[in-house]
N, C-alpha and C positions, 0 to 999 in steps of 0.2 A: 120527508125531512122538512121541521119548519123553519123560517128563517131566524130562528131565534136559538137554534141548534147549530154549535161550534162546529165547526169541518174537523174529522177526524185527524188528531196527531198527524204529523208525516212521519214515515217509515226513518228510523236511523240508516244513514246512508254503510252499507256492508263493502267489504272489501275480502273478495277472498284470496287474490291473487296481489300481492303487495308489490310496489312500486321497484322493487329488485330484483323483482322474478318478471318485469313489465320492457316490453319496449314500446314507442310509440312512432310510425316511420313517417318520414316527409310527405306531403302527398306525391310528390317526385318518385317515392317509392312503394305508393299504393297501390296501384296498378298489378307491380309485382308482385306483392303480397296475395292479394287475391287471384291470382296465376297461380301460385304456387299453392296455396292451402285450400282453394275450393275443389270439388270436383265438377260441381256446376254451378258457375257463375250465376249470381243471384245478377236478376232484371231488372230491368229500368233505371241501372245507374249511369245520371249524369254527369259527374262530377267527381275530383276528389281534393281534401282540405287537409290543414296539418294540424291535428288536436293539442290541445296544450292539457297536461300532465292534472289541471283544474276539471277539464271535460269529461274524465273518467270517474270524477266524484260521484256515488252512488250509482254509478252504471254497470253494477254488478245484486243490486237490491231484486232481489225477486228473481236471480237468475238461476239459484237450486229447485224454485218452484214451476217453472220453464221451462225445462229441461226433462223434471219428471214428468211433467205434462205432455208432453213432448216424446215420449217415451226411452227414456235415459233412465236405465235402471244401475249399470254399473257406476260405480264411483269411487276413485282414488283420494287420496287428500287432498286438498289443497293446495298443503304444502308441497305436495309435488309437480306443480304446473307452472309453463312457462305462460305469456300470453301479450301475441304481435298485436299492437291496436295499429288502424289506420281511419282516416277519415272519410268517409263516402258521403255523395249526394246524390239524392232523390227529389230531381225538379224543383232542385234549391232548397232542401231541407235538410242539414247537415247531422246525420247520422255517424254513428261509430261501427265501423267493422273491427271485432274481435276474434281473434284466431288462437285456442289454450293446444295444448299438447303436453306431454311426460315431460319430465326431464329425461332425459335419453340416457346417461352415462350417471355411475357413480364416479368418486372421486380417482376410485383407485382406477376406475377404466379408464379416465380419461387421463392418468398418468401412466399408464403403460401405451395408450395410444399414442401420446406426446413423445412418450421414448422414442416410436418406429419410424413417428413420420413427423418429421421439425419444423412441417408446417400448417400443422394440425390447431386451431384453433378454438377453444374450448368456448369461447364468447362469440362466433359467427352469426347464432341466433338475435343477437343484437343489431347487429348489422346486415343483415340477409333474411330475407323471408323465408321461412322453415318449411318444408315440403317434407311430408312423408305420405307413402300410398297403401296404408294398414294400420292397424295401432288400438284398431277397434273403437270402441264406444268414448276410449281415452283422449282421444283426439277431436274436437269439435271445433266449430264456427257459428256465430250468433250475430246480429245486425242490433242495435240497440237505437231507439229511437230518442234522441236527447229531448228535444220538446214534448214528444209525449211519456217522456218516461216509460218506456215498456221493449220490448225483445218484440223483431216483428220478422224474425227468420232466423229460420237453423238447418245446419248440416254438418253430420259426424260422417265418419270415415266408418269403414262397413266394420260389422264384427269379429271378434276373432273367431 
C-alpha cells in the first residue's frame, strides 16, 4: 500500500445487544461475574475496572465473524440475548469481559412464577451475575480488546 492510499473506511460501530438488554457491573462486582459465567477462568488477569456505557461502543463489530471462526454454528437472534459486561485487566490493559445468554423466561412465565414465589425477581440479572451450567452454544463469553479493537478469547458452555 503506498503512502498516498487513504486507510480503509472504519467499520460502522454494530450493536447487537442494545443498551436494555445490557448490564455493566462495578469492578466491585467483576470478579463475581467471572465466577459465575466462566467455566475456566481465562489467565493472566490482573486487574479489574468499571466500564462506562461509552466503552462498549463498537465492541461488538466483528463479533458474528468471531464466533463463526470460532466454531459457533447455532445462533438465536439477538434479540433474544441478555449480556453482563465487566471490566478486566491484562498487565494494565483495560479490556472488556462480555458474558450473553437467553433470555430465560417469557412473559407469561415469569408471571406465573411471580404468582408462587413473591420474591421472585424478574430483573436480578441486572444486579447479580447470571450463572447457568448448560444452554449450549446459546450461552457464551468473549474478552474484547479495547485498544486493539478485536475478540482475543471465547468460551461457550457445552452443547446441548
Amino acid at each position: 500500500m503506498s503512502s498516498d492510499t487513504p486507510p480503509p473506511p472504519p467499520q460502522p460501530a454494530v450493536v447487537l445487544v442494545p443498551p436494555e438488554s445490557t448490564v455493566i457491573f462495578p469492578k466491585e462486582k467483576a470478579n463475581a461475574l467471572l465466577q459465575a459465567a466462566c467455566f475456566f477462568r481465562p489467565q493472566g488477569i490482573t486487574g479489574f475496572w468499571t466500564p462506562a456505557p461509552s466503552d462498549l461502543e463498537g465492541a461488538e463489530t466483528g463479533l458474528e465473524d468471531f464466533l463463526k471462526n470460532n466454531g459457533r454454528t447455532l445462533h438465536d437472534s439477538w434479540s433474544n440475548y441478555r449480556r453482563q459486561v465487566a471490566g478486566v485487566e491484562f498487565s494494565g490493559a483495560r479490556l472488556l469481559f462480555l458474558s450473553y445468554f437467553l433470555k430465560e423466561l417469557t412473559p407469561e412465565e415469569k408471571a406465573e412464577i411471580a404468582a408462587k414465589d413473591p420474591h421472585y425477581d424478574p430483573d436480578r440479572w441486572k444486579k447479580e451475575p447470571f450463572w447457568i451450567n448448560d444452554g449450549g452454544q446459546g450461552y457464551f463469553r468473549v474478552i474484547y480488546d479495547l485498544p486493539q479493537k478485536k475478540f482475543i478469547w471465547y468460551e461457550r458452555n457445552n452443547d446441548p
